[in-house]
Every structure is written in C-alpha cells, then in structure tokens.
C-alpha positions in Angstrom: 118.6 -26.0 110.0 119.8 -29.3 108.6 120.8 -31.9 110.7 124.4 -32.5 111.4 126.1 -36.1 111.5 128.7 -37.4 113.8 131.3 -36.5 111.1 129.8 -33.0 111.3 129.1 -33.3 107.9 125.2 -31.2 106.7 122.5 -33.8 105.3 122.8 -32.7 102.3 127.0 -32.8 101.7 126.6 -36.3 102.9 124.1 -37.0 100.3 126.3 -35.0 97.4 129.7 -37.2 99.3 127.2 -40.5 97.9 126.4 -39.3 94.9 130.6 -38.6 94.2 131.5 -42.1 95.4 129.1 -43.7 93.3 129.9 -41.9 90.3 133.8 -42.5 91.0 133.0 -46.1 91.5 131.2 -46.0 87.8 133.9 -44.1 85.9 136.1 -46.1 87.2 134.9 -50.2 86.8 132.5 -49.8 84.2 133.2 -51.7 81.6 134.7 -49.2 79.0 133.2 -49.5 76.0 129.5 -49.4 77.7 131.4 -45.8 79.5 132.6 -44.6 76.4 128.9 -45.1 74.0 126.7 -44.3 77.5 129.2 -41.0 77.5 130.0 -40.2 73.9 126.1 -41.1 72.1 124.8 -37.9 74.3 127.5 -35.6 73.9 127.7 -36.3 70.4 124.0 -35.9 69.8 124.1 -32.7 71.8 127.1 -31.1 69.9 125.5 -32.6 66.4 122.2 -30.6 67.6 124.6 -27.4 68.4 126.1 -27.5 64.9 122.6 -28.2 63.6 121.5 -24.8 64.5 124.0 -23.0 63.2 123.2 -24.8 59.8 119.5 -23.9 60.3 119.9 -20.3 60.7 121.8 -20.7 57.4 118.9 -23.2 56.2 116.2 -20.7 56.5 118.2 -17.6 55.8 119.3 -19.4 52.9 115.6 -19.4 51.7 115.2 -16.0 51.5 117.4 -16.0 47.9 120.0 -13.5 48.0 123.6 -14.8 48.5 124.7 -11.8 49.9 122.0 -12.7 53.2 123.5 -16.0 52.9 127.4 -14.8 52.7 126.0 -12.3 56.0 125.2 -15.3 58.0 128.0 -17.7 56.8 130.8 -14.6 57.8 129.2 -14.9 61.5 131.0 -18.2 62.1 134.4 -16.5 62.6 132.7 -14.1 65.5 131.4 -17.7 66.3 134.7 -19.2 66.9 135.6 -15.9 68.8 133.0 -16.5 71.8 133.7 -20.0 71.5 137.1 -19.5 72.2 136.6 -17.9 75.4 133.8 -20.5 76.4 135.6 -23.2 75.5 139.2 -22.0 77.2 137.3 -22.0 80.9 134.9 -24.8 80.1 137.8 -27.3 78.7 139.9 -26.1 80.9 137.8 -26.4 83.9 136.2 -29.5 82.8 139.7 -31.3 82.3 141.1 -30.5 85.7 137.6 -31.3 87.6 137.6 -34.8 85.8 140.9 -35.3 87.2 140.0 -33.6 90.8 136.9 -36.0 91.0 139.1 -39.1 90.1 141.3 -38.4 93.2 137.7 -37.9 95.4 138.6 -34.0 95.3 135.0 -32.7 95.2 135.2 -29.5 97.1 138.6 -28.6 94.6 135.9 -29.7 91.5 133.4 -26.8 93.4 136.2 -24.5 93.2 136.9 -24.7 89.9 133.9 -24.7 88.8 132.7 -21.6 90.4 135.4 -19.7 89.4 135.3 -20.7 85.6 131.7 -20.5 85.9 131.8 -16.7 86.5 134.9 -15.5 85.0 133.9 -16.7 81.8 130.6 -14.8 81.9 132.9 -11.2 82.7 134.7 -12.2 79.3 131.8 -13.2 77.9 130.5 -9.7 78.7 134.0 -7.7 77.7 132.9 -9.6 73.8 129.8 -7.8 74.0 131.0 -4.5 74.8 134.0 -3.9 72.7 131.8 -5.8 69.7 129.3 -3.3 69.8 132.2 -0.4 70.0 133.8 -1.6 66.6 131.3 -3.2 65.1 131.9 -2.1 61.9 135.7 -2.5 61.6 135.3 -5.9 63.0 132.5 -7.0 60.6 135.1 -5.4 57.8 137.4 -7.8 59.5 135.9 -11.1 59.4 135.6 -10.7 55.6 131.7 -8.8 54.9 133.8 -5.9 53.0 130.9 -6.4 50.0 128.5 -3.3 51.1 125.5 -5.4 50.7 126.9 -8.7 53.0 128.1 -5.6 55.5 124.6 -4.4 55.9 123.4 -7.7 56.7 126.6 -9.1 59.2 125.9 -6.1 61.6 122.2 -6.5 61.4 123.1 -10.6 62.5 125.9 -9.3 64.6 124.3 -7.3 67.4 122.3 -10.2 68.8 125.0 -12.9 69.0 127.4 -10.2 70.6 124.4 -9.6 73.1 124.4 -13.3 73.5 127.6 -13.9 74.3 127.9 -13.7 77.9 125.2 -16.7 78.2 126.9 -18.5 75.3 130.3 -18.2 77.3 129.0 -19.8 80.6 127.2 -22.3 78.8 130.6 -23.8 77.6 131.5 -23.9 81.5 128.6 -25.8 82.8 128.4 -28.3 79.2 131.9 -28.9 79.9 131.8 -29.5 83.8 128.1 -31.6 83.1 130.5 -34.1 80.7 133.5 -34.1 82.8 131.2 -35.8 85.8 129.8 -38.3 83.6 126.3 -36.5 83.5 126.4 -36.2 79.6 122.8 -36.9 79.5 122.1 -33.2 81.3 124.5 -31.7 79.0 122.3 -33.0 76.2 118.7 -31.5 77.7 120.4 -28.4 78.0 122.0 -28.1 74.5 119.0 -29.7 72.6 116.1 -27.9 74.3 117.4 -24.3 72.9 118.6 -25.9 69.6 115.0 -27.0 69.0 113.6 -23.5 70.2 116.1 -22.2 67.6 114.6 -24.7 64.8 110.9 -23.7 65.5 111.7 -19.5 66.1 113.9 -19.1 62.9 111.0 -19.6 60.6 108.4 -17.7 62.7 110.8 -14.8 62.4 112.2 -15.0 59.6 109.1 -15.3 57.4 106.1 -14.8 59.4 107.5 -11.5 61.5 109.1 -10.7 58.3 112.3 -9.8 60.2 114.3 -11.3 57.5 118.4 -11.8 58.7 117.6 -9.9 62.4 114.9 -12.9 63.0 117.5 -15.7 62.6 119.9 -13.6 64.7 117.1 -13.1 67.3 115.9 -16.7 67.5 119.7 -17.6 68.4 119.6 -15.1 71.1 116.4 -16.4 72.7 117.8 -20.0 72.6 121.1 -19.5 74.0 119.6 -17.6 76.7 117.1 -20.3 77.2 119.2 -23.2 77.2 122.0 -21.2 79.3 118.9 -21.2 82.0 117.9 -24.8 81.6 121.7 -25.8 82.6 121.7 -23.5 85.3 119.0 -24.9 86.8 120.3 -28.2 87.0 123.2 -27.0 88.7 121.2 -25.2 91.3 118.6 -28.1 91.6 121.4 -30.5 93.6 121.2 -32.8 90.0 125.0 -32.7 90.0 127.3 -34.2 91.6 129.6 -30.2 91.3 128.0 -27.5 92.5 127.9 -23.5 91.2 128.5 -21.4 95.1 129.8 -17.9 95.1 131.5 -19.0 98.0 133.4 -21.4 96.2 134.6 -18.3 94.3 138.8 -18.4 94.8 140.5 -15.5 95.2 143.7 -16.9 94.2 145.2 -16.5 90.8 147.0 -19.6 90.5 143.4 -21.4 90.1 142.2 -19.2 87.1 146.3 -19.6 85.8 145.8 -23.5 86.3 142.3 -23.2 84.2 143.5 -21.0 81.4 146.9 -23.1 80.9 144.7 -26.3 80.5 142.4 -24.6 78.7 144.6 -22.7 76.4 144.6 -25.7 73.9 141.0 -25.3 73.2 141.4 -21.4 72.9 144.4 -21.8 70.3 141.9 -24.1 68.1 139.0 -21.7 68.2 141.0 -18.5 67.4 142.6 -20.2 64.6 139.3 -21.7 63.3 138.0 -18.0 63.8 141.2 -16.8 62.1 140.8 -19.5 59.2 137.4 -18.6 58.5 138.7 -14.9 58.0 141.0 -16.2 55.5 138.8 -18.2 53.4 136.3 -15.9 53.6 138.7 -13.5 52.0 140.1 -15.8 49.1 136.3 -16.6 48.3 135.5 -13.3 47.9 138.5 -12.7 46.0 138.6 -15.6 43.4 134.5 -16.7 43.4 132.6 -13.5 44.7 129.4 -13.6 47.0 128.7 -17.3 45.5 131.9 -18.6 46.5 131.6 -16.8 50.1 128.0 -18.5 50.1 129.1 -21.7 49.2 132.2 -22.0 51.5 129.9 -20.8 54.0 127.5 -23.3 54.0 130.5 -26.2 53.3 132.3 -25.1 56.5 128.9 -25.3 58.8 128.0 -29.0 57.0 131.3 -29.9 58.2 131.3 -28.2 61.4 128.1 -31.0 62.0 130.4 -33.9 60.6 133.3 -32.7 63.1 130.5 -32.5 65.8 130.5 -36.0 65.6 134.1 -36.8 66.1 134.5 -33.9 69.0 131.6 -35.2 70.7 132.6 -38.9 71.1 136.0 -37.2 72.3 134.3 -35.5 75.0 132.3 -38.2 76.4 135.9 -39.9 76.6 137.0 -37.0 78.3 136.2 -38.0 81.4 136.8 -41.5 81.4 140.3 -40.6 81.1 140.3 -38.1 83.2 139.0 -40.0 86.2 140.6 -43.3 85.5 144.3 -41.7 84.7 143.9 -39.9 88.2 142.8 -43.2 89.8 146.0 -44.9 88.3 144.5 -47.2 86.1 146.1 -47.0 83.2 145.1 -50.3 81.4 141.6 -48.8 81.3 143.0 -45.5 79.9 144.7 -46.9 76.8 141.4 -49.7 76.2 139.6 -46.0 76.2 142.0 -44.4 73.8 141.9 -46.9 71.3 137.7 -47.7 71.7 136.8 -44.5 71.0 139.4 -43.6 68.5 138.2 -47.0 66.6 134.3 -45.9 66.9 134.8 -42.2 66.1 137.0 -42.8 62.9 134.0 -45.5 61.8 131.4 -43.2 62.2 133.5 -40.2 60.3 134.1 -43.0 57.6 130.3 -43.2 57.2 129.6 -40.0 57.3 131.7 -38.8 55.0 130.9 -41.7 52.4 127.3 -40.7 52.6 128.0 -36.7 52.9 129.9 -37.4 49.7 127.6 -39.6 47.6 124.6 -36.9 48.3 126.8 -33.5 47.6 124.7 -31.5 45.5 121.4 -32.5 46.8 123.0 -31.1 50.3 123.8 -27.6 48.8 120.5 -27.4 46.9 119.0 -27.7 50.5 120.3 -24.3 51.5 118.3 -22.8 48.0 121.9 -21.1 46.4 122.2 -19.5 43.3 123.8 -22.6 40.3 127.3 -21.6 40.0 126.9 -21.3 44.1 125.8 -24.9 44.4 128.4 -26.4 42.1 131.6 -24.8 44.1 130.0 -26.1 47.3 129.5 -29.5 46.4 133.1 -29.9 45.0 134.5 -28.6 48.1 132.5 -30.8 50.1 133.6 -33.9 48.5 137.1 -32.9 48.7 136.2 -32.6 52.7 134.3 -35.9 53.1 137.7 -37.8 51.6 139.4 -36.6 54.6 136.9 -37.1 57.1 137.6 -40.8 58.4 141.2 -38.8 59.7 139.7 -36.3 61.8 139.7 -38.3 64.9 143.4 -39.3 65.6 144.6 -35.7 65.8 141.8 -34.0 67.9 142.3 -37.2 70.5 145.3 -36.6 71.0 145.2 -33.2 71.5 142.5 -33.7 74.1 144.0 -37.0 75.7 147.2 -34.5 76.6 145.1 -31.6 77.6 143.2 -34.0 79.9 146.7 -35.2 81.6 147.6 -32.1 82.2 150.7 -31.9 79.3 149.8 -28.6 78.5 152.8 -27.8 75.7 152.2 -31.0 73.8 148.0 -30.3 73.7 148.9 -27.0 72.8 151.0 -28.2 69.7 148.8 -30.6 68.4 145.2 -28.6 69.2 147.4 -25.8 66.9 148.8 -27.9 64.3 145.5 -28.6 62.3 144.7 -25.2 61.7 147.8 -23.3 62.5 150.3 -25.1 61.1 148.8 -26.7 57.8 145.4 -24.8 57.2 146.3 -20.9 57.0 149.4 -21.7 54.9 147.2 -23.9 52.7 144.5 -21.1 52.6 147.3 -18.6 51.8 149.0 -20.7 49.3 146.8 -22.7 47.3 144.1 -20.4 45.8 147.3 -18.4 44.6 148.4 -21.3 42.6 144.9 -22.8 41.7 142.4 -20.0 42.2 138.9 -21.1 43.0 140.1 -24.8 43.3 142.6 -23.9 45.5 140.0 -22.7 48.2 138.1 -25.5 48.0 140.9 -28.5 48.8 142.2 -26.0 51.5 140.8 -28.4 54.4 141.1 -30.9 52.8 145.0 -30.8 53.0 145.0 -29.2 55.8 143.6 -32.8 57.6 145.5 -34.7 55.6 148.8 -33.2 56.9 147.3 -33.1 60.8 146.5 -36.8 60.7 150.3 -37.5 59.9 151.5 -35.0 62.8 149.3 -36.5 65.2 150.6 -40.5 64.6 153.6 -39.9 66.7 152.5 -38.2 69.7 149.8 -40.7 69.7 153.1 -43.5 70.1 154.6 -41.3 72.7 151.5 -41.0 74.6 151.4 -45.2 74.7 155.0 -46.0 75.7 154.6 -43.4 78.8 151.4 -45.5 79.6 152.9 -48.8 79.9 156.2 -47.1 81.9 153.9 -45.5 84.5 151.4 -49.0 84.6 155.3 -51.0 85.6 156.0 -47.7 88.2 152.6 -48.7 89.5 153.4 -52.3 89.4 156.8 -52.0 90.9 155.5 -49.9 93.6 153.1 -52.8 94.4 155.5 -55.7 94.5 158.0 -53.5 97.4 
C-alpha cells in the first residue's frame, strides 16, 4: 500500500500534482513562439503522417491499374469523415475543455473528462460498426460507388475500416487530450508508429498476399489497432499528466452535454466534409466518369496532407490558448493567435507554391489512366492558389471552440464547407461541367477566408476589454 503524506495525499497523486504544476508553469511563461513550434512541429508531423496513409493506401492501390480500384478507395474518404466525426466531436471537445480545466489547476475535472470521452466515444465508435455492416450496400450506394465495378470494390475496403472504427474513434480522444496537456510529442509516437506499419503492410498485402483492395483495407485495420494500443499505453504507463480510470467515469449528463456542445464544431466540419465528398463524388461521376472520380479522389487526399499542415499547427496552439486564456493572460493569448496564424499561412504559402509547380508529376505518382491525370492536376492547381488562406478561418473556428463560444465555432467550423462548398459543388459543374468540379474548393476557400476576417476582429477587441477588466480589477 502506498504511502500516505500529511496532506493525505497517495505517492503517486503527489507525484502526478508535480507533474501538473510544472506543466502549468510551462504553458503558461514559456516564451510563445518556442510553445507554439515545440507544440505545433509534432502535431503537424503527426497529422501530415495521418493524412500520409490515407494517400498511401491510394499510392499502392493506385498501382494496381484500374480506376475503378482507385475510385473504390478514393469513395472511402466520405465513410472517413463519418468516424472522424464522431472521434473528433469527444476528442476536440474533450481536449478543449481539459486544456482549459488544467489552466485553472483542475486536474481531477481533466480525469473526468477524459474518462468519460474516452469510453463513450468507443460505444459510438462501435454503433458505426454495426449499423455499417447492416446497410452496407445502401450506404456504399450512398457515398457515390453506384458504378457496379467501384461498388464491388468499396464494400470489399469497407468492412475493415467499419471494423476499425471503434479503435479509430478513441484514438481521436486520447490524440486530442495528449495535445491539449502539452504532450504533443506522445501524440506523435502514437500516430506515426501505425502510419509506418501502414506504409510497410500495404505493399506486403497488396502485392505479395495478392489480396489486391482487401490488403490496403486490412493493413489500415492492423495499424489503427496498433497505434490505438501504443497511446493507450501511455495513458496507463503514468506518462501523462491525465489519466484514463473507470472510476473517473461520470454518471452525469451534463459532462457528456458540456463535451458534445464544445465538440459539436468539429462534428459539423467532418459531416460536411463527409457530406461534400458525397457530392463531388457524385458530379465526377456524372460529368468525368471513373477518371474524374479517380482523379478528384486522389486531389482531395493530396490536399487533405496540405490541410494537415495548417490543422496541425492549430492544434499544437490549442492548448496554449487554452491554458493561458484560463489563467487570464490574455496578452500571451493574442501573441499566440497571431504567431501561429503568421507561421501556418507561410508554410501553406510554400506548400502550395511547390504542390503547384510539380502538379502532374504528383498525379502520375498514383499511376492513373491520361485523361485521369490531366483533370487532377488542374484541379490541384486551382487548390494550391487558395492554400496560403486556409489558416485564418480554421483558427478561428478553433480559438472560439477553445473559449468555450460554442455558436460562433459552430458558425465558422460550418461555413467553409456548409455554407460555400456544397452550394459551389451543386452549382458550378452545372454551369461549367467538368471544370466546374474541379474550382469547387477552390471557391469554396476563397469565400471562407473572407467570412472568417471579422470574427477574427471581434475575437481581438473582446481580448483587450477583458485584459482592462483584469487590469481594473488589479488597481481596486
């Protein structure tokens, strides 16, 4: 039995109490820009890497020749966004509020959220898998394989991400909760370990198991699972400064309400990405047939990485704000809004200037048919014009979803997608067919960065009238 101290406190809670008040003390006078690139390198390697094997199952399945294989696996990405959803709901949502629990020294609150999220999300994650493999046709029909050839091969992919899904789901929760610490270093090892796994399997199964499409879906399986176990040990190890307890399990509602509302921002982006993807899925088909499906397919995952780069930066500032907007100290919160919107929007700037330049040598990577290669890399460089105006309207989606302004995060996390993508998707390729699929996200960005400019304002003159409240409050 451990000893107890004269606060009648265990070993061991005193040694996790340390480990919180150090980290506090970090997040909190650390110079911000060393937070911000310390935070935001890892977590944008490590969602870079995530985005890297989605591309490689498309890489490799890509090599096998046949668009339709390739359509198969680019159609996926709306059932994707579905699991995503759901993982990202309780892992932003739990991962915003324990940021802000742990900047007011809350750390049996962070426990409970955790906990909850933690498990709740793997019940969801396991409702997916059940009702996917009850209407797994109809759904594949429904995220846009309606070709009989592509619908073969999406429920031949689709039966191993479904099965993966609980794993996926919970992985979200302890990524999320790993950032919103400061320990974006774990959430790396986690994420890169079963991308890697996925790298080296798809070929082995693909080619030398000769398990064609199923062997990319399979290697995904196995490296979820895997890296969902490599984060779960470091939870269980005592590595964190949050810990996973069934006791810390609440029983009250209000928590899970408090989680989902927080996390509902995140949820609308995912279901629209997943309801976008249906969309263009549909007006390829319609206007460029199995190439254009291909193409688009392989366009939206290249970009997915380039986005990677912008939401991971945004994540690693996730917590800096969240801890230092709790503590009060709101010069350090605007110095980290504007140093990481600054950073990301340079390194989208490169990206997309080099993304752009190299076009068609990307596509002819992922071995499509001509005509297939020629409508991705126009659509691409329509993308990569855009790209430096990504950052401004995901930040501030996240920056109010991290405060806890849950209607305004919810507006903007929508707006990009909802509110300029699916009527661009449904609009444009009426009036300008095959081009008009391709410029779809194009415009759709374009539009979101303009929406975002004045919350961004907003978000700055409340700053500076709650840094004179605190100042006020100091002179009395």
């Amino acid at each position: 039995m451990k000893e107890r101290t004269k606060d009648n406190i265990t070993e061991d809670e005193a040694i996790v109490a340390e480990r919180e008040r150090k980290q506090f003390v970090k997040m909190t006078k650390s110079p911000i820009s060393k937070l911000i690139v310390g935070l935001g390198i890892p977590t944008m390697l490590s969602m870079m890497v995530t985005s890297l094997y989605n591309l490689a199952d498309t890489f490799f399945v890509s090599l096998i020749g046949d668009d339709a294989i390739t359509a198969a696996a680019s159609n996926l990405l709306a059932l994707m966004s579905v699991i995503q959803a759901i993982g990202f709901t309780f892992g932003m949502g739990s991962g915003s509020i324990v940021s802000r629990l742990l900047g007011k020294r809350d750390r049996e609150g962070a426990d409970r959220v955790t906990s909850s999220s933690f498990f709740i999300s793997g019940a969801c994650g396991l409702l997916i898998l059940i009702f996917g493999f009850l209407f797994l046709t109809p759904l594949m029909r429904l995220l846009g394989s309606r070709n009989p050839k592509v619908l073969f091969y999406s429920k031949q992919y689709a039966r191993y991400i479904l099965l993966a899904a609980p794993f996926m789901c919970m992985s979200f929760v302890m990524n999320n909760v790993l950032r919103a610490q400061g320990k974006a270093v774990l959430s790396m090892i986690g994420l890169i370990a079963g991308a890697l796994l996925n790298v080296v399997l798809d070929p082995i199964l693909i080619f030398t198991a000769d398990m064609g499409i199923t062997g990319a879906a399979l290697a995904t399986f196995i490296s979820q699972v895997i890296s969902f176990l490599i984060l779960l040990a470091m939870f269980l190890s005592g590595k964190t400064v949050v810990r996973l307890r069934v006791r810390a399990i609440s029983r009250k509602l209000s928590v899970y309400g408090e989680v989902l509302a927080t996390g509902f921002p995140s949820f609308c982006r995912q279901i629209l990405a997943s309801l976008c993807t249906v969309f263009l899925n549909r007006a390829a088909d319609l206007y460029g047939g199995e190439a254009a499906q291909a193409a688009l397919g392989v366009v939206q995952k290249v970009f997915m990485l380039a986005f990677s780069v912008s939401l991971g930066i945004g994540q690693g500032y996730q917590p800096v704000l969240g801890y230092n907007y709790s503590a009060k100290r709101f010069d350090r919160v605007k110095s980290a809004y504007l140093f990481t919107l600054a950073f990301s929007t340079a390194l989208m700037a490169v990206f997309g200037l080099v993304c752009g330049i190299f076009a068609p040598y990307v596509m002819k990577m992922f071995s499509l048919s001509e005509e297939a290669t020629e409508i991705g890399a126009l659509a691409l460089r329509f993308q990569c014009v855009c790209m430096p105006l990504l950052p401004l309207n995901f930040m501030a989606g996240l920056t109010y979803q991290v405060v806890g302004n849950k209607a305004i995060a919810a507006l903007l996390s929508t707006s990009r997608q909802g509110l300029f993508y699916i009527p661009a998707v449904l609009i444009l390729p009426k009036l300008y067919k095959l081009r008009g699929v391709q410029l779809c996200q194009a415009v759709s960005d374009f539009f979101a960065f303009f929406f975002a400019l004045p919350f961004t304002f907003i978000f700055f003159r409340t700053l500076k009238k709650e840094q004179q409240k605190c100042a006020d409050t100091i002179e009395e």
